[in-house]
N, C-alpha and C positions, 0 to 999 in steps of 0.2 A: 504493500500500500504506500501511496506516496501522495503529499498533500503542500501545494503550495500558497501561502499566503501573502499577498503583498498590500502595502499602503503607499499611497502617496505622503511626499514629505510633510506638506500641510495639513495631514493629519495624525501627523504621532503628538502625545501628548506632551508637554512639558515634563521633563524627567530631572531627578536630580542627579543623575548617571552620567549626563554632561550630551555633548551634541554627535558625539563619534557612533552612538548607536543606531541615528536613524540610518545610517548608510551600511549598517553593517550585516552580511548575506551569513542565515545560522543555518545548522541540518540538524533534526532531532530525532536520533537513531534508539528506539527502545519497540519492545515488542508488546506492551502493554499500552490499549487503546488510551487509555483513562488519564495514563501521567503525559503521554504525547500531549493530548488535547489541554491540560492542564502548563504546560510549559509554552505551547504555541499563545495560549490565554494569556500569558503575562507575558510574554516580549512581541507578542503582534504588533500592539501598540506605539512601539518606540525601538525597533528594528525595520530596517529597510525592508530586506526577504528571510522569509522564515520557512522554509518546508520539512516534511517526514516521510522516517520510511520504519515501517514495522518488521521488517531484518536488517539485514548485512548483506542479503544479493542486490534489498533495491538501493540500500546504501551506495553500494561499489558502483551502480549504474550512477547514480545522479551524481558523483564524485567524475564520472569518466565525461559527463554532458556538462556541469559549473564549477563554479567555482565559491567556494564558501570560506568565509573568515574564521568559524565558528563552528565546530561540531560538538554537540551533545552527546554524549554516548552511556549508554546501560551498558553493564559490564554483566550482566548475568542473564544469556540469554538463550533459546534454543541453538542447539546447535554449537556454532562456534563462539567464545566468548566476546564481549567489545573489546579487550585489551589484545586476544591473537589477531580480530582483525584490524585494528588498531597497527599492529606490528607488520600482518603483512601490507598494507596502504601504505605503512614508510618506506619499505622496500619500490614499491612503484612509480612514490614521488608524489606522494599525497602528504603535505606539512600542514593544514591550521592547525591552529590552537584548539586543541582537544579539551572536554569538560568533562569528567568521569561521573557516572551515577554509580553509584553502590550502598548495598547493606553492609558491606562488611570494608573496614577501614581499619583490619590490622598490616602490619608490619610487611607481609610481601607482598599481598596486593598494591602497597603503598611504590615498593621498589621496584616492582613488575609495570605499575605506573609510570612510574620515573626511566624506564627503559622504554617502552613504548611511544615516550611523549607526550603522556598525559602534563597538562600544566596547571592543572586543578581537580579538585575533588567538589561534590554535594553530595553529602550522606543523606540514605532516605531515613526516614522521612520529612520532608523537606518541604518550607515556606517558598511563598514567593520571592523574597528580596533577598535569598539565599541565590537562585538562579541569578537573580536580576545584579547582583553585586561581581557573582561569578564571571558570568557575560562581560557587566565593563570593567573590569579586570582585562579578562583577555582582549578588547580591545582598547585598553590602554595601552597595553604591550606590544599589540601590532604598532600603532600610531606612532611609539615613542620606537621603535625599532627601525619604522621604514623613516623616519625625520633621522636618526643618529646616522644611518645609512647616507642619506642623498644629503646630509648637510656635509658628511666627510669627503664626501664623492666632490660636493659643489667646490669645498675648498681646497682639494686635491688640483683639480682642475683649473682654479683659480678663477671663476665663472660668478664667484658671490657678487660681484659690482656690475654687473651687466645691469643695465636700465632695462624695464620693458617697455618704453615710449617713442615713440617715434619723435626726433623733434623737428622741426619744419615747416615752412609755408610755401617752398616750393611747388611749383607746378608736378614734378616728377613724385616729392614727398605726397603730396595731396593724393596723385592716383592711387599711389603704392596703399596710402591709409584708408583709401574708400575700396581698392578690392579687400585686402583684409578685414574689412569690416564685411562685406559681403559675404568672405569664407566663414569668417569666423564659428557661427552657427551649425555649418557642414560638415559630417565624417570624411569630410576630400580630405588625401594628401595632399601636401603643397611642398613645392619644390622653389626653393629662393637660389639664386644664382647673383654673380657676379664678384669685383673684384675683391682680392682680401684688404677686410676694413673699413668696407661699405656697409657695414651693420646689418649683416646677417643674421645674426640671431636675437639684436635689438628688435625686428623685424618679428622672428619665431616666438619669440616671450611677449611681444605685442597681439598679433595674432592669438596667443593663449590668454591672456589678461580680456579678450574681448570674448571670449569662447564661453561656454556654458561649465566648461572644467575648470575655472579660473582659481579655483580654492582647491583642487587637486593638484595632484606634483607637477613640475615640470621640470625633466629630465635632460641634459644637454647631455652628448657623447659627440665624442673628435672621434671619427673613426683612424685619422692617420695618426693619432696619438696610444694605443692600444693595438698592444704585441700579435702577430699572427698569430700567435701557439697561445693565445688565450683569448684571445675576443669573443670565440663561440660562450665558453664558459661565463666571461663576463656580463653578456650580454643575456645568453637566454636559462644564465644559472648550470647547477651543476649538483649533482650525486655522490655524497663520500659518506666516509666510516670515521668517525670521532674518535676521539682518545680511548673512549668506553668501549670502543666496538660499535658505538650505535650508529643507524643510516638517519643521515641528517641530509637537508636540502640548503645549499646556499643561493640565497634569489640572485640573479641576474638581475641587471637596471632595468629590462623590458617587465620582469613583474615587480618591482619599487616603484615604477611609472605607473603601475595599474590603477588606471580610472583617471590618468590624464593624458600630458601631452610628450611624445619623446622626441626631442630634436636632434637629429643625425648629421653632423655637420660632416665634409670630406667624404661624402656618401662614395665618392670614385673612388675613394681608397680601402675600402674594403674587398678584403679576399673572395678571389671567386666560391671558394667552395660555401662560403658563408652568405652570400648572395642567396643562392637556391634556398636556403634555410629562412632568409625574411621575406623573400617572394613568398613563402607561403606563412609564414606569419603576419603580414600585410595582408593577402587573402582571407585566413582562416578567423585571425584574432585568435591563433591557440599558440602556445609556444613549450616544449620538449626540452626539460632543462640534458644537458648531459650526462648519459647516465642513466636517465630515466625512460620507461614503459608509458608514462601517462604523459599527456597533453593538458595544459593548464590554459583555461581560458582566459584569455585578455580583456580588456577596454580600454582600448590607446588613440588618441589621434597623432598621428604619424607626419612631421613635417621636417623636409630632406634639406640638404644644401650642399654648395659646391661652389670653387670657383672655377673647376677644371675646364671642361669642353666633354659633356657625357655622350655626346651624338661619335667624337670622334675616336672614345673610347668604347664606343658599343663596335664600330669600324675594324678599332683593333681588337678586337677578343679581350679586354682589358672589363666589360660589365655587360651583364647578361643584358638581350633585347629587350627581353619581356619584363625584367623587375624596370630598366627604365621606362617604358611604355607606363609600368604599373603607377609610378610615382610621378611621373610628368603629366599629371594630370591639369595643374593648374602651377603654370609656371611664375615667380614673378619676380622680376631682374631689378636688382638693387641698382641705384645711381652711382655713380664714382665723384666726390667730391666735387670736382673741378666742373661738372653736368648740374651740383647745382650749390651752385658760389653763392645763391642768393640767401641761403643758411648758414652761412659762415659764421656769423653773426651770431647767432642764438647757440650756437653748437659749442664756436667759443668761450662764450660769458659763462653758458651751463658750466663747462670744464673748469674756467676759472674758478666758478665757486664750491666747484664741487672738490677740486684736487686740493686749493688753500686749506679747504676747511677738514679733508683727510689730514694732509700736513703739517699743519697748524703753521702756514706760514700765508707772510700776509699778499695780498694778491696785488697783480700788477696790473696798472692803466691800458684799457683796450681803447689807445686815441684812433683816432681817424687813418693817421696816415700807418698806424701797427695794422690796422684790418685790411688797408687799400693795400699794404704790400703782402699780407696773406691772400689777398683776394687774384695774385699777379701772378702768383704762385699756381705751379703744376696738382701738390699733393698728392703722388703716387703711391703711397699708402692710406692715404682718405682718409677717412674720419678716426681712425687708428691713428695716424701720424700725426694730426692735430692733436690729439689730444697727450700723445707722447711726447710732441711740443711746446705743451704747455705746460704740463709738470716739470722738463727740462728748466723753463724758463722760470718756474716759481723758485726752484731750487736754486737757480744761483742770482735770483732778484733781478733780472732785464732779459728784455727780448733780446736775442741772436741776431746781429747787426746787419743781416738781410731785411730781419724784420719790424728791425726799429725804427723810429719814429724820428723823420728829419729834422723835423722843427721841436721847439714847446710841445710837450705833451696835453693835450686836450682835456678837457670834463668825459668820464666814461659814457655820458647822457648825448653827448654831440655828434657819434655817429649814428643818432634817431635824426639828427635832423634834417629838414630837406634836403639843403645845399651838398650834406657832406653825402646823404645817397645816392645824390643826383653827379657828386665828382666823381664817386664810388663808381656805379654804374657806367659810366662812359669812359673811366681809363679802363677799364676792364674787357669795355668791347673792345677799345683801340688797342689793350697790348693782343688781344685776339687777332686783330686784322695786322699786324705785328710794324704798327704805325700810321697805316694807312688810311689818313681821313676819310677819304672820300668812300673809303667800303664800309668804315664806319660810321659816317654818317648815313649810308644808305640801311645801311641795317636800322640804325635808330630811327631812322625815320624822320631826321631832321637837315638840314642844309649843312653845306659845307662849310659857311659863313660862322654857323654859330656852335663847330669843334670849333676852326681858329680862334675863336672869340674865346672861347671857353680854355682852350688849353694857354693861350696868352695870359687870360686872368690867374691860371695855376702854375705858370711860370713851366709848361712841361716844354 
C-alpha cells in the first residue's frame, strides 16, 4: 500500500519546528495501518510531501521512483526487519536520514542502529511532538550539512563576492536583463557565452535571484578547475566504506544543488566521458553517484557557460553534438566592456566602494578626466580588469598615470554633469574613429563645425 499526501505551502500551519519542514519530502515505512495514518496526521500539516508504504517491497519501489529527506521506519516487521532493510538500501545508495520506531531500545538494537544509519530513535508508545521534534531534528541536520558543505565549497573557490546584479543602463545590459527576466520563471537551460570577465556568472546568480528557487542553493562549478580523475565523483557523489566498515554516500554538488540552481562554468572543459553522464542527467533529472545501483532524483535548473567556441569544438570531437544541442537552448552573449563604455561609470564607483570599504582604505577621486581616460581604454579583461584596477589603485593611493587625471582633480559628482558627458561621449567616439572628425561627426550626428569647436574649447 502506498499513500501520498501533499499540501501547498500556504497551507501548513505555523509550527514552532521552524520553516525547513514545509519543504521537506518524509516516507513512512510501518506495517501497521493505525500508526501510518497516525504519523501522516501530525506532519501532513507542516511537511511539504509525506507518503506510505505498509512493507519494505513498496518501500524499495518508491525509494527507486523519489526522492525523500526523511524516512520513518518500524523496525519490527513481517518478514524482513526495518534495520536489514535499512542496511541493504545503504548498500545501493539510499542515505536520508532515517527515524527508527521501536518497542524495544536496549543496547544492540541501539548499535545495530548506529551501523545501519539510523540517526534517531521514537520509542512506542509515542506522542505527537515526539515524531514532530524527531523530524526537525533531522532536518536541521540536513540544512546545516548541505550550508557547511557549499559554504566550504563557495570559499574554496573563492566565488563568496560574486554580486548577483547586473549593473547597467546600457543598451546591451538592458537586453541581456529583460531576457533573463523572461527565462527566469523556465526549466530552460541557459547557456551564457562570451569573453573572460564579462560577468558570466554575475549574469547566472542574477538569473537565479529572479527565479522561483531564489532561497535554494546556488551552486557554481569551474569545470576546468576540477581534476579528470575526480570530477565524476565530485560532481554526481560517490560510494565508500568508512572507518567502521560502514557504506556511506558522499553527495556530489549536483545533489547539495538539489532544489536549485547549478552553474557550470568552462562547460568545454569537461571530459568527454563525463559528458555522456550529464547528457543524461540534464535529460532525466536523476543522477548515479559512483558506486552506486540506484538513481537519485534531482531538481536542478541547469545554467552553462563558456568562453571557448562550443560549435568549433563539437567540429573537433573535443564535446558531444547532442549534450551541446541539449544546452544551447537559449543562448545569451555577455558584452565585452569596451561594447559598453556607457557603464563605466557605475561599475567603477560600485568597485570603489565596494573594495575601500573591504580594505579599509580610503577611496580615491573618480574626476572627469580619470573616467574619460578609462573610457579610451581597450579593457581586455573587462569588467574583471577594472575592477583588479581598482583595488590596485586603492592600495597604493592614485591612479596609474595612464589613468590619471591631467589637470585639478574634480568633485566625484561632476562626471553627472552634462558638459563632462557630453566631453565624455564625443572623445570616445573620436578616439574610435582614431581622430577623425569628420566620421565622427557623422556618426554623432552633428556637423563638423561643432567637433572643431568642441575639441578647440578642450584644448584636444
Amino acid at each position: 500500500m502506498t499513500q501520498t499526501v501533499r499540501a501547498r505551502p500556504q497551507d501548513k500551519a505555523a509550527s514552532e519546528f521552524g520553516n525547513g519542514l514545509a519543504t521537506a519530502s518524509v516516507l513512512v515505512v510501518d506495517d501497521e495501518p493505525g500508526i501510518r495514518n497516525f504519523i501522516v496526521k501530525i506532519l501532513q500539516p507542516v511537511v511539504g510531501r509525506i507518503e506510505q508504504a505498509a512493507n519494505t517491497e513498496v518501500a524499495s519501489r518508491l525509494l527507486d521512483a523519489n526522492h525523500y529527506d526523511i524516512v520513518i521506519l518500524d523496525n519490527v516487521m513481517p518478514g524482513t526487519t526495518g534495520l536489514e532493510w535499512l542496511s541493504e538500501q545503504r548498500k545501493l545508495g539510499f542515505f536520508a536520514d532515517t527515524i527508527l520506531i521501536t518497542a524495544f531500545a536496549d543496547m544492540d538494537t541501539a548499535i545495530e542502529a548506529m551501523r545501519a544509519g539510523a540517526v534517531d530513535f521514537v520509542l512506542k508508545p509515542f506522542r505527537s511532538n515526539q515524531i514532530l521534534n524527531a523530524v526537525a531534528r533531522c532536518v536541521d541536520r540536513v540544512s546545516l550539512r548541505r550550508e557547511n558543505y557549499l559554504l566550504k565549497y563557495e570559499l574554496a573557490s573563492g566565488n563568496a563576492q560574486v554580486r548577483s546584479r547586473l549593473l547597467g543602463s546600457s543598451p546591451e545590459i538592458a537586453h541581456i536583463r529583460d531576457t533573463l527576466e523572461r527565462a527566469a520563471p523556465l526549466p530552460t537551460p541557459v547557456l551564457l557565452t562570451g569573453d573572460t570577465g564579462t560577468g558570466k556568472e554575475v549574469g547566472a546568480r542574477a538569473l537565479h535571484v529572479l527565479s522561483d528557487r531564489a532561497e535554494k542553493p546556488f551552486v557554481p562549478i569551474n569545470c576546468a578547475t576540477i581534476s579528470g580523475d575526480t570530477i565524476e565523483a565530485e560532481l554526481f557523489g560517490r560510494i565508500l566504506q568508512d572507518p567502521a566498515g560502514r557504506t556511506v554516500r558522499q553527495d556530489g554538488l549536483f545533489m547539495n544543488a538539489n532544489g536549485g540552481t547549478l552553474y557550470m562554468d568552462e562547460i568545454i572543459e569537461m571530459p568527454l566521458p563525463v559528458q555522456a553522464s550529464l547528457l543524461r542527467v540534464i535529460e532525466h533529472q536523476r543522477v548515479r553517484p559512483v558506486g552506486s545501483s540506484r538513481e537519485v532524483p534531482l531538481d536542478l535548473r541547469f545554467i552553462f557557460a563558456t568562453n571557448g567556441n562550443l560549435e568549433t569544438a563539437v567540429s573537433e570531437g573535443r564535446f558531444r553534438a547532442d549534450l551541446y544541442h541539449r544546452i544551447n537552448v537559449l543562448q545569451v552573449q555577455m558584452p565585452k566592456l569596451k561594447d559598453r563604455i556607457g557603464d563605466l561609470k557605475e561599475l567603477a564607483m560600485m568597485f570603489i566602494q565596494q573594495v575601500s570599504q573591504s580594505l579599509g582604505v580610503p577611496p580615491l577621486t573618480l574626476s572627469e578626466d580619470v573616467l574619460l581616460n578609462m573610457s579610451r581604454y581597450d579593457w581586455p579583461g573587462n569588467v574583471r580588469e577594472l575592477r583588479n584596477l581598482i583595488e590596485r589603485s586603492l592600495i597604493v593611493g592614485e591612479w596609474p598615470s595612464e589613468f590619471a587625471a591631467n589637470g585639478s582633480d574634480e568633485e566625484v559628482e561632476a562626471i553627472d554633469s552634462l558638459a563632462a558627458v557630453e566631453r565624455r561621449h564625443i572623445l570616445t567616439v573620436l578616439d574610435a574613429c582614431d581622430g577623425n572628425r569628420a566620421e565622427a561627426a557623422r556618426r554623432l550626428g552633428v556637423s563638423r563645425k561643432t567637433i572643431d569647436r568642441k575639441c578647440a574649447m578642450w584644448n584636444v
